[in-house]
C-alpha positions in Angstrom: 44.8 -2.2 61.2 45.8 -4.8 58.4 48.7 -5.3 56.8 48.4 -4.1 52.9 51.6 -4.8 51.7 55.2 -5.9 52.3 57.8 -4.3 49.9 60.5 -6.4 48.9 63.6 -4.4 47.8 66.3 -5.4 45.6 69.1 -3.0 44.8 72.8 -2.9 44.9 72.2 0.1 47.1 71.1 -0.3 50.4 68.0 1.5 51.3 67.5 1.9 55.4 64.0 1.5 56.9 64.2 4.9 58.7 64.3 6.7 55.7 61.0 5.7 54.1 57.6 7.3 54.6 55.1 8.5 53.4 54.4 12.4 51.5 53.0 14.6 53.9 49.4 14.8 51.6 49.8 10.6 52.1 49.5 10.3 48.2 52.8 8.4 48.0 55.4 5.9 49.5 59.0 6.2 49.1 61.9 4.8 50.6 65.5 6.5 50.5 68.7 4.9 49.9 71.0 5.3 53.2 73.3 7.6 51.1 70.3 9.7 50.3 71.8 9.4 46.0 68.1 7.2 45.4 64.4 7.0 46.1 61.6 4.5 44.9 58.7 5.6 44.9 55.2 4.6 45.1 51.8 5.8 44.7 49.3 4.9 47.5 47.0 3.4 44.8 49.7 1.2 43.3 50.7 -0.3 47.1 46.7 -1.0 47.8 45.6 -1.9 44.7 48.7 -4.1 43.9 47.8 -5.7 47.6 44.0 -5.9 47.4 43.6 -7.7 43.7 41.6 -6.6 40.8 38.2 -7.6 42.5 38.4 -4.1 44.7 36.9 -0.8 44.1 38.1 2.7 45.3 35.7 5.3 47.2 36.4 8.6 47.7 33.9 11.7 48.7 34.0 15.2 48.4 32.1 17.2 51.8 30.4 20.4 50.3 28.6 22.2 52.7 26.1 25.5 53.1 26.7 27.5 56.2 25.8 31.1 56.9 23.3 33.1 59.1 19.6 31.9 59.4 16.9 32.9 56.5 19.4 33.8 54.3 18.2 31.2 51.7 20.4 27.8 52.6 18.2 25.3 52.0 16.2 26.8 49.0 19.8 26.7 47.4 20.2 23.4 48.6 17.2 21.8 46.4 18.1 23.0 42.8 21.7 21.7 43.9 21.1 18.9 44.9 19.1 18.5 41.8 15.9 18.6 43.2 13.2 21.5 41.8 12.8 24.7 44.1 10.5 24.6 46.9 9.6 27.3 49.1 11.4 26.7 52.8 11.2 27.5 56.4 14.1 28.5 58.4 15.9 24.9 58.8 16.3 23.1 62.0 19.6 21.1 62.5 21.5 19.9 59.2 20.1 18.2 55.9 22.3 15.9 54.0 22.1 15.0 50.3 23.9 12.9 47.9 24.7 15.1 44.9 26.4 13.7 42.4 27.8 10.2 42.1 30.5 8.6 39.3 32.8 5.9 38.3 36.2 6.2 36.8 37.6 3.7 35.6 41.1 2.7 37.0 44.1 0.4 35.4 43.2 -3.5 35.2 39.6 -4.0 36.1 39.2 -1.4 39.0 37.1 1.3 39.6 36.8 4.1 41.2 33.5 6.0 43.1 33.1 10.3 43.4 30.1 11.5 45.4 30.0 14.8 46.2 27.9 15.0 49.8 26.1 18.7 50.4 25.3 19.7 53.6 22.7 22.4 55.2 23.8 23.4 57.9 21.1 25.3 59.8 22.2 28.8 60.4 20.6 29.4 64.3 22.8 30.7 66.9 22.5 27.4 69.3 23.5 25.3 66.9 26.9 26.9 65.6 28.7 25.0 68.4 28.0 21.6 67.5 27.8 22.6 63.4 31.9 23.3 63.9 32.1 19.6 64.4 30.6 19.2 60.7 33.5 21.4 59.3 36.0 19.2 59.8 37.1 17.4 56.5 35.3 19.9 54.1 36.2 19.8 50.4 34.0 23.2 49.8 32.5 25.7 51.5 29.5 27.8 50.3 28.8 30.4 52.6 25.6 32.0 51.5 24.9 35.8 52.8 21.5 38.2 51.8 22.5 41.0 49.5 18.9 42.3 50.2 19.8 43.2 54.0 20.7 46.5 53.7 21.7 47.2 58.0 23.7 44.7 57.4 24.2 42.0 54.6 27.4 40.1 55.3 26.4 39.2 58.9 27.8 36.3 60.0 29.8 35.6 56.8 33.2 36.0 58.5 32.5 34.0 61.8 31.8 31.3 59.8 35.1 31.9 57.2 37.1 31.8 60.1 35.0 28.9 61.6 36.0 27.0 58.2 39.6 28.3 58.5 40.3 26.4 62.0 38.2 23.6 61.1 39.7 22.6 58.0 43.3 24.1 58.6 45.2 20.9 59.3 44.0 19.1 56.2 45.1 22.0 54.3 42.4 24.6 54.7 38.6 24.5 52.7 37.9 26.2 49.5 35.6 28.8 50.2 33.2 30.4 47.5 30.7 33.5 48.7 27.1 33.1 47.3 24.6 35.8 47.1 21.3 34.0 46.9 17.4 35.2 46.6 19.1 37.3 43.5 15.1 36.9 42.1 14.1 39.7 44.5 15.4 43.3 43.5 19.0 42.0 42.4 22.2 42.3 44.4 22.5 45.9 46.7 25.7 45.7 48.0 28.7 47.0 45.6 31.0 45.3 43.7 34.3 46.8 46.0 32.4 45.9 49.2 31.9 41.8 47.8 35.7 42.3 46.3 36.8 43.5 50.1 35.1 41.0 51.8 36.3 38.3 49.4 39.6 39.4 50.1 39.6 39.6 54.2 37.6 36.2 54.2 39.8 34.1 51.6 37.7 33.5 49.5 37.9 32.2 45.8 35.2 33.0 44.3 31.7 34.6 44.4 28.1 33.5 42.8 24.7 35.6 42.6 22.0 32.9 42.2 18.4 32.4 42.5 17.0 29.2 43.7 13.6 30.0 42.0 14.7 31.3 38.4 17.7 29.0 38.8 20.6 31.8 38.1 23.6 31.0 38.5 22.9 27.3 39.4 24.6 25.8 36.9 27.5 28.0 37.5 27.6 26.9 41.0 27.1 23.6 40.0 30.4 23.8 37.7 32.5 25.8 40.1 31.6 23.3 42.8 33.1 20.4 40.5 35.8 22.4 39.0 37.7 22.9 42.5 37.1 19.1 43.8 40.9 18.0 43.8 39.8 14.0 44.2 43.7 13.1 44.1 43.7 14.8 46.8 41.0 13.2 49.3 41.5 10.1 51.0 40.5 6.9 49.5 38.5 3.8 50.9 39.9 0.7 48.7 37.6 -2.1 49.9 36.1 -5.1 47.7 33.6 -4.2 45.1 30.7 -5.6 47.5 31.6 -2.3 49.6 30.4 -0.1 46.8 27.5 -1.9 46.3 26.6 -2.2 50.0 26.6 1.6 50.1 24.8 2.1 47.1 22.1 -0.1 48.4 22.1 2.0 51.8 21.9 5.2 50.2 18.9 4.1 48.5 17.5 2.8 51.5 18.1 6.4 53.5 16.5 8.5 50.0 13.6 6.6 50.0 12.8 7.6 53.5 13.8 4.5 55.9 14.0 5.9 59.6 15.3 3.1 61.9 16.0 -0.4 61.3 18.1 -2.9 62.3 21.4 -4.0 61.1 20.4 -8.1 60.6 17.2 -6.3 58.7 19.1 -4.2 56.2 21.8 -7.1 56.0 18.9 -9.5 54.6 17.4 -6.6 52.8 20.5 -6.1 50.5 21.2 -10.2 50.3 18.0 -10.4 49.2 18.8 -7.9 46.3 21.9 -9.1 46.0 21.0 -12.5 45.5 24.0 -13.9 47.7 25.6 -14.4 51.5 27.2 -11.3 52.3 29.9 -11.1 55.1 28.5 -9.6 57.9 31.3 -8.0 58.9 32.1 -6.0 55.8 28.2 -4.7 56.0 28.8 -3.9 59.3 32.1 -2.0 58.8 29.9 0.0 55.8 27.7 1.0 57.9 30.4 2.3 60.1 31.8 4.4 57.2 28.7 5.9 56.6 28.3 6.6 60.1 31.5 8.2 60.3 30.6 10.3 57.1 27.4 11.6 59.0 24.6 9.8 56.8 23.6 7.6 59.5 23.7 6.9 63.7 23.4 4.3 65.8 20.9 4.7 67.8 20.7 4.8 71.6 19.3 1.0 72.7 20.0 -2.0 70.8 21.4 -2.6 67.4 19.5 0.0 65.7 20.4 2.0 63.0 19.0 5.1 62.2 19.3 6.2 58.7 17.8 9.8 59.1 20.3 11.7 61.5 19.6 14.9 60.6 16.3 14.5 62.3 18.0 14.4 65.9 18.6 18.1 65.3 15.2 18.9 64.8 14.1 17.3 68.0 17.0 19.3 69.5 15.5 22.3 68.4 12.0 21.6 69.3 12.9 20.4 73.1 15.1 23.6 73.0 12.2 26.1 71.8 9.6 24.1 74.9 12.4 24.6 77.0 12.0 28.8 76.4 8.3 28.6 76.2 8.2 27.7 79.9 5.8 30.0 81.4 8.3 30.7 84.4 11.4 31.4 82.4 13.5 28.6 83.7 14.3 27.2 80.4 13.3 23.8 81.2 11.0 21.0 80.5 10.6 17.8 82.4 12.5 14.5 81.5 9.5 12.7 81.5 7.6 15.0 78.7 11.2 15.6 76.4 10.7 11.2 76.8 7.3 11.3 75.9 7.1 14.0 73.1 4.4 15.5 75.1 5.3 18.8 73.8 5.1 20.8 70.2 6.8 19.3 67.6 4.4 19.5 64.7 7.1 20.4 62.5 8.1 16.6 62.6 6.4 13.7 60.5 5.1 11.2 63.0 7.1 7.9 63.3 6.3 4.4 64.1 9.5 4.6 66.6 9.4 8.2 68.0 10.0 6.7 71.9 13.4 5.7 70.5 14.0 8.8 68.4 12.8 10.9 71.4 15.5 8.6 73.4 18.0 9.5 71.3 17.5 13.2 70.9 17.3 13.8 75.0 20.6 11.8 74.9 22.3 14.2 72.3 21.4 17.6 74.0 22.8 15.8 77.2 25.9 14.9 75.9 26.4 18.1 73.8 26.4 19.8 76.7 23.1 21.7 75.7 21.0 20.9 78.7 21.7 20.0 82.4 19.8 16.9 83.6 19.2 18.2 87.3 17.0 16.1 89.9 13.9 17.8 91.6 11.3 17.4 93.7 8.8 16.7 90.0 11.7 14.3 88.9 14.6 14.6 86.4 14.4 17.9 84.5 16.3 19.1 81.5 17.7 22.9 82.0 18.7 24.6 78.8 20.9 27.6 80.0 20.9 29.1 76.6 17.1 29.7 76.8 16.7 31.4 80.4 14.9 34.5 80.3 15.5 35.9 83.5 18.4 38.3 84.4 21.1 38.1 87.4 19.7 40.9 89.3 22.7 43.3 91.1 24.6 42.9 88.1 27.4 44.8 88.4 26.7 46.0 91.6 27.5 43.9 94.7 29.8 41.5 92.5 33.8 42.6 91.9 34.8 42.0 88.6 38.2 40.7 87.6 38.6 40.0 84.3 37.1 40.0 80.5 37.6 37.7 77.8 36.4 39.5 74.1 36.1 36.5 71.5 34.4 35.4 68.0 32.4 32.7 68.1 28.6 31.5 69.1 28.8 33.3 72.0 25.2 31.3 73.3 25.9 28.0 72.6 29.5 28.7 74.2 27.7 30.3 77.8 25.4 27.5 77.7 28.3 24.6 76.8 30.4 26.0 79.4 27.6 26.4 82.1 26.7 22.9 81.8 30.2 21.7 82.4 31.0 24.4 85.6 27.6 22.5 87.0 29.2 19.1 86.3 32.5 19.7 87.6 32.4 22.7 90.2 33.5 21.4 93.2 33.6 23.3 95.8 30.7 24.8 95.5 27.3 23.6 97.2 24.6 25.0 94.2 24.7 27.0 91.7 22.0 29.9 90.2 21.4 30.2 86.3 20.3 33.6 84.9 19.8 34.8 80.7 23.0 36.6 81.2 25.1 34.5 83.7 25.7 31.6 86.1 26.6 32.2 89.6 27.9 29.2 92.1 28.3 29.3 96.0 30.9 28.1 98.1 30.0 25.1 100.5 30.8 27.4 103.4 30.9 31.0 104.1 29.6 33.8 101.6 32.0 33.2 98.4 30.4 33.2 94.8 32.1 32.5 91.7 30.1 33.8 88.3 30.6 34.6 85.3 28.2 36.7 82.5 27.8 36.8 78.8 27.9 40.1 77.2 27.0 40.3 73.5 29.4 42.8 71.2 26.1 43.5 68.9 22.8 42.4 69.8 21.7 41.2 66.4 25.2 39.2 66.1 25.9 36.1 68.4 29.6 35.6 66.9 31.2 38.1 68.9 30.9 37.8 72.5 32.2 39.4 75.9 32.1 37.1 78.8 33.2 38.7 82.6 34.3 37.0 85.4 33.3 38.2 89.0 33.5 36.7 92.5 31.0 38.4 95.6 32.1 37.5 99.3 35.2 35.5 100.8 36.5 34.0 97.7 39.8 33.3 98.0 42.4 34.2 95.3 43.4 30.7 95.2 39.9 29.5 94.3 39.0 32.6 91.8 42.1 32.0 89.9 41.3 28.5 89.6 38.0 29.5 88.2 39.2 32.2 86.1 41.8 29.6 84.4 39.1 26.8 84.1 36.6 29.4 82.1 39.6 30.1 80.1 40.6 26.6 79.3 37.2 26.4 77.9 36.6 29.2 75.8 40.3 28.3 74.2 38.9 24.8 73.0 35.3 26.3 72.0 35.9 30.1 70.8 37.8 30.6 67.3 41.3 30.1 67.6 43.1 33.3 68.1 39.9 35.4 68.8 39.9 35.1 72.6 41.4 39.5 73.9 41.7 39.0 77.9 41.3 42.0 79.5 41.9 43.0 83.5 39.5 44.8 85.3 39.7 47.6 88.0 36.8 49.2 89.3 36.7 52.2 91.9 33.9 53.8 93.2 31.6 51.5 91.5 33.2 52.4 87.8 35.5 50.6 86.0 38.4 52.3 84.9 39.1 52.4 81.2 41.5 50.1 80.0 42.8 52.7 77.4 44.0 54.4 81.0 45.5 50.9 82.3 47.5 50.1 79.3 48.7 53.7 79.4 49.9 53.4 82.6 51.3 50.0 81.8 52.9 51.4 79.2 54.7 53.8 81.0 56.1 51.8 83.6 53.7 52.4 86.0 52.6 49.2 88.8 49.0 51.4 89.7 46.1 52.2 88.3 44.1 55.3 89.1 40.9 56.1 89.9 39.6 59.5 87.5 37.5 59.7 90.3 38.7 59.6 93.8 42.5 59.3 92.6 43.2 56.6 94.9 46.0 53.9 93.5 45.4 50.3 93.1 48.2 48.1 92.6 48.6 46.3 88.9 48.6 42.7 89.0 49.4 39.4 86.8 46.0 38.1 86.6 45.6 38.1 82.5 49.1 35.8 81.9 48.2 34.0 85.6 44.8 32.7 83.8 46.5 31.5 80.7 48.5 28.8 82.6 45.9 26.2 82.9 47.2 23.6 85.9 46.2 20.1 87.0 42.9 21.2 88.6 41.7 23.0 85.8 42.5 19.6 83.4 40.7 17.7 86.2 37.7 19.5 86.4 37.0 19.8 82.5 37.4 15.6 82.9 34.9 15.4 85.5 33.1 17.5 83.5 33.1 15.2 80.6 33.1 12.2 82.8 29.7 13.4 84.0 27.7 14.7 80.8 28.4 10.8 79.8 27.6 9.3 83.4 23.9 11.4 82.4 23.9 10.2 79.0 23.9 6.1 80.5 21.5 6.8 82.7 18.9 8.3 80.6 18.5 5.5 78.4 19.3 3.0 80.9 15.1 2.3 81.4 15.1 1.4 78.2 18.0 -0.7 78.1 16.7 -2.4 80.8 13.4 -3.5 79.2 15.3 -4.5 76.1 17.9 -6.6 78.3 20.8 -4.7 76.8 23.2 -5.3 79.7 26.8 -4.1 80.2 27.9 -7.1 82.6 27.0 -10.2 84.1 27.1 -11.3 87.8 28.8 -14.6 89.1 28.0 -14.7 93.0 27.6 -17.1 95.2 23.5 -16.9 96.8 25.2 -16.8 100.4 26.7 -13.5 99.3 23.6 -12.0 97.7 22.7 -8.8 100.2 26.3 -7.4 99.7 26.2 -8.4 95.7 22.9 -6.6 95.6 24.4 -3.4 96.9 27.4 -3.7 94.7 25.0 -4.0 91.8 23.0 -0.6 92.7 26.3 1.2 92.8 27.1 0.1 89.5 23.5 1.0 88.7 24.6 4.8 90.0 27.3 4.6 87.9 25.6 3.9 84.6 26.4 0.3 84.3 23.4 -2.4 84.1 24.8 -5.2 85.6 22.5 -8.8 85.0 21.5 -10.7 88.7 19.5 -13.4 88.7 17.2 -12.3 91.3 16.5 -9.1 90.3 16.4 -9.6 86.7 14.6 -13.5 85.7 10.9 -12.6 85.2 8.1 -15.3 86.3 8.1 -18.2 84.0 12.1 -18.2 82.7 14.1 -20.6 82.7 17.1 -19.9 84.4 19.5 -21.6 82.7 18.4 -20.5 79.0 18.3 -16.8 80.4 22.3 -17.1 82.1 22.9 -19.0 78.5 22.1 -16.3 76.4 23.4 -13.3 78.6 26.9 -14.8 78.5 26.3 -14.8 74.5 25.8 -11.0 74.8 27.1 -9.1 77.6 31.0 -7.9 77.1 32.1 -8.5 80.7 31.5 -11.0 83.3 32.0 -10.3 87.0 33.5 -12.7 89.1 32.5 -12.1 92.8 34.2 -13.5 95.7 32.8 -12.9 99.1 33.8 -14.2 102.9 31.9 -17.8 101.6 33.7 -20.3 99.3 32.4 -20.5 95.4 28.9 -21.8 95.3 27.9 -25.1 93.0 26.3 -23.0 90.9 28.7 -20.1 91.0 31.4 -22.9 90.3 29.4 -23.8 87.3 28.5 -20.2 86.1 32.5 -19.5 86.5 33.6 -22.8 84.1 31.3 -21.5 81.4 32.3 -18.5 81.5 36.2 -19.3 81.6 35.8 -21.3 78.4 33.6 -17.8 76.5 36.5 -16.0 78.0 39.2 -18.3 76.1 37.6 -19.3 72.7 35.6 -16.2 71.0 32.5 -16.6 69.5 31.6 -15.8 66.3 31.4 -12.4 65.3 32.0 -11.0 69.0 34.6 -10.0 71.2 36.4 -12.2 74.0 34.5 -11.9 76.9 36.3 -10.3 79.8 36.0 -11.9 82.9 36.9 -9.8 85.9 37.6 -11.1 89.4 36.2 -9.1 92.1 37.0 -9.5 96.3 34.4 -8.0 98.1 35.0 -7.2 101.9 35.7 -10.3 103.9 37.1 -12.3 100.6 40.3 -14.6 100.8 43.6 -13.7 99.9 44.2 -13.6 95.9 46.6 -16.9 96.5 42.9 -18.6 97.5 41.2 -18.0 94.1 41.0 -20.7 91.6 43.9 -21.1 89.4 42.9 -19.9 86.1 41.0 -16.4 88.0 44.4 -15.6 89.2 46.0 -14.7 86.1 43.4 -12.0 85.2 43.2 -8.5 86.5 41.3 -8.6 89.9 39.5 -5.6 92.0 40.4 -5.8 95.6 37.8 -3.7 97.1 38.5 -5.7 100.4 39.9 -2.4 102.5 38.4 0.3 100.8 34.7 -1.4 101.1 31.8 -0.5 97.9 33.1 3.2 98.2 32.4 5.3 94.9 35.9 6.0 93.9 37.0 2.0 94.8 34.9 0.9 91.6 35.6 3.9 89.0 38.2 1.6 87.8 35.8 -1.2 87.0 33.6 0.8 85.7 36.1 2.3 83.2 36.9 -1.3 82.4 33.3 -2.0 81.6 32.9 0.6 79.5 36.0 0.0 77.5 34.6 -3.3 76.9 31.3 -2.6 76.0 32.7 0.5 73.2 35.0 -2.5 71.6 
């Protein structure tokens, strides 16, 4: 943060600092006399603009997107709105984003002020709903588009994704929602005017639109609506210098007129070469930031890329997705090597001069969405989508016991699949694991115990409400199936829709369950059995629904190892290329003498995701050293300090006085390096290091030897340094 301004008050009446703040929609500033008889009041343009000068400009955008089931006619809305001419569409892959309208308003004194509204397709496929709830956050507008020609069943989908919106967008104050009958061209609108008023009502909606995308009806009264219920007041602003505006401006440009991947020093001399002037580096870097945060471009996976097309990571999503389910065996899998390679259909795509690093990219993103497993085999790394098995848990019910149900709203695929890939990252007490269309079972590391679970669809046709059942098979203990039970809970609560998730218990005798109309009943009535219509023996009622809900320390530590390990996959995937475009995450000081044991701490940093530079594993034939150790310690974040059973090395001692100064004085444009002393098994006491290595934070791996969990904390360290 910077500071913006510092009020100076002058008043007869004394105004205390804890009684100033800001409005809870952060639109003004006022600070209360101690008595509470005064206020002064400002608005948050008057303190920034007052602070920044009249040379600054004011940004603000309005988030507008399409949601609603696939082929309902999205995108062939999208091109008339965006003001574009129709064109006939496929069924879109992923999200398109447009710049629809753009102005300036003219502020007091010489400042300005730029609206653009953003639209955004969102495509409407079950596997993607997941991920798309992390484009509803911050939406101005919603326009969920349904088919009034779909006479099973037109308004399918239109409330998951109203109450999608609502949870979304509820703590900025909730999303205006407008319902839009599109393809109006063909036949006219079938569904009756109480059935739209009905659903209007139970969705929250504020308005409704029958348009045509190829006759253009109601466009232009979409259009209008669209701008009519933009409250710009209310959205945030960005006050920045008027270079900001035009650095965006020149960026947008660059993304319209097709631009795919490029580097940030390129589009920096780009727009000075427009511009006609030096341009601070960091401002154009902090743009690109904004827009990155606003979802018009991504940084792609291996160097400093940018890549001004991110919508098109979806589409390789989808096309790795759709090879994964055309596997001939039904695993739902394709190699690592071919998803690398683009050896596999995706015609749909325009061919790029950089595909390898968009393919790079796009393997990265399923990996870390949780949307595929990376699991080793005998043919190599392989990518399992669970979501796209085809082959069913055989004995299902049969030999398994279940014990409890959980009934919810939400994409019920994407959530099986999410939560599959994190029970195989973080299961662990379990030796494998079996993945099935309908369910994932994992086995104990001894004895018989299995711990599953199985996705149960409320209507076929409709993946937004969803049944999921958990059952054990052998010697699971209760201890461990209530941990599993909780930890499936924990995860439906942060990916289902809030409020949706109905847990049911489940009693089964003589290979039937018994109805839970009969359970509650007995509940009801004070009863502690259930009984079985059949053989009329009782089983004792138990806790297990409430016992689920209370989510304890092993629950919260497996979902981290969970997410610990989807990233551990996601640094290892593109650490090749990383490699061969010496993009390191840390640098090695070592005295020679020590080499075989530095080695071997450098491969389990290697394990671990972190490319650590050596000299002798990573000078190539003809470099000269110096040069090479020159420019590393210009780039890498982190330099590693290693102290062995020998003394410091002449050229260690020389590597070490370099780096000490980098660590002290930052260079331009970059971060202090962070040196980090390390004492490697047989090392001196801490007392014995030079004098300035004392004061930073050293890892004394000196008793617990180059164990796994002894360097998680330098690898945590390493990271943090390399995100800053």
């Amino acid at each position: 943060m910077r500071l913006v301004r510092t009020l100076g008050i002058t008043s007869s009446t004394s105004y205390g600092s804890d009684l100033a703040g800001f409005s809870r929609d952060r639109t003004k500033f006022a600070v209360i006399s101690s008595n509470r008889e005064k206020a002064l009041v400002w608005t948050a343009e008057q303190l920034v603009a007052d602070a920044v000068g009249p040379s600054s400009s004011q940004y603000r955008n309005a988030k507008v997107v399409l949601v609603g089931d696939s082929g309902v006619g999205k995108s062939g809305l999208a091109f008339p709105l965006s003001g574009r001419g129709f064109e006939p569409t496929e069924s879109t892959h992923g999200r398109q984003v447009w710049s629809v309208g753009r102005k300036e308003v003219r502020l007091s004194g010489r400042r300005r002020e730029v609206r653009e509204v953003l639209l955004w397709d969102l495509a409407g496929q079950p596997g993607y709903r997941l991920f798309h709830r992390l484009s509803l956050r911050d939406v101005t507008i919603a326009l969920v588009v349904f088919d009034s020609r779909n006479e099973s069943d037109p308004f399918r989908g239109v409330m998951y994704w109203a109450r999608a919106l609502d949870e979304a967008t509820s703590p900025q104050g909730g999303a205006i929602k407008l319902l839009v009958s599109a393809r109006n061209d063909r036949g006219g609108v079938k569904v009756s005017a109480q059935r739209i008023n009905d659903f209007m009502e139970k969705g929250g909606f504020s308005g409704y639109f029958e348009t045509s995308a190829k006759t253009a009806d109601g466009i232009e009264e979409l259009k209008a609506a669209v701008e009519r219920f933009v409250s710009w007041q209310k959205l945030p602003a960005i006050v920045a210098p008027d270079v900001f505006v035009e650095i965006r401006a020149f960026l947008i440009l660059e993304k319209e007129s097709g631009s795919l991947l490029t580097s940030e020093a390129e589009l920096l001399a780009g727009f000075e070469a427009i511009s006609g002037g030096r341009v601070d580096r960091k401002i154009f870097h902090t743009c690109l930031q904004r827009l990155e945060a606003a979802g018009l471009v991504s940084r792609a996976s291996v160097g400093n890329v940018w890549l001004l097309q991110p919508e098109l990571l979806d589409n390789y999503a989808a096309w790795l997705s759709q090879a994964a389910r055309l596997e001939p065996d039904g695993l739902g899998a394709i190699s690592e090597r071919e998803a690398l390679s683009g050896d596999y259909r995706h015609d749909a795509l325009s061919k790029i001069a950089d595909e390898k690093l968009m393919l790079l990219t796009a393997v990265q993103e399923v990996v870390g969405r949780g949307l595929a497993i990376r699991v080793d085999t005998e043919r190599g790394q392989v990518l399992v989508f669970p979501s796209e098995l085809r082959a069913d848990l055989p004995d299902y019910p049969g030999q398994y016991n279940r014990e409890i149900s959980f009934a919810f709203s939400g994409p019920v695929s994407a959530i099986y699949a999410a939560i599959t890939v994190r029970l195989v990252n973080s299961f662990s007490y379990g030796s494998g694991y079996s993945l099935y269309r309908n369910a994932a079972l994992f086995k104990a590391s001894s004895g018989d115990a299995v711990y599953g679970f199985a996705a149960h669809h409320a209507n076929l046709d409709d993946d937004s409400e969803g049944v999921f059942v958990v059952f054990f098979g052998g010697n699971a203990s209760r201890e461990r199936k209530l941990n599993f039970i909780r930890y499936i809970d924990y995860q439906l609560q942060q990916m289902a829709i809030e409020g949706s998730i109905v847990r049911n218990r489940i009693y089964v005798c003589c290979d039937e369950q018994i109805p839970e109309t009969a359970v509650r009943k007995r509940r009801q009535n004070g009863e502690r059995t259930v009984l079985c219509p059949i053989c009329g023996i009782h089983q004792p009622m138990d806790d297990l629904v409430l016992e689920s809900q209370l989510a304890d320390k092993e629950t919260v530590a497996m979902s981290q190892q969970a997410s610990v390990k989807q990233e551990l996959q996601q640094r290892l995937i593109i650490m090749p290329a990383r490699e061969r475009a010496s993009q390191f995450d840390a640098f090695i000081c070592y005295n020679t003498v020590d080499r075989p044991i530095v080695s071997r701490f450098r491969s389990l940093l290697r394990e671990n995701g972190i490319l650590a530079w050596q000299d002798t594993q990573d000078l190539g034939p003809g470099d000269q050293p110096t040069l090479v150790i020159q420019r590393m310690l210009d780039e890498v974040p982190v330099a590693l300090v290693m102290f062995g059973p020998n003394s410091m090395g002449p050229w260690q001692e020389q590597e070490y006085y370099v780096m000490l100064q980098r660590a002290i004085k930052r260079r331009e444009g970059k971060p202090l390096l962070r040196l980090i002393p390390v004492l490697l098994p047989g090392a001196p006491d801490v007392e014995m290091l030079p004098g300035f290595a004392r004061n930073f934070v050293v890892l004394d791996l000196r008793t617990q030897g180059l164990e796994e969990h002894a360097i998680q904390p330098l690898v945590r360290q390493i990271l943090d340094a390399h995100r800053s």
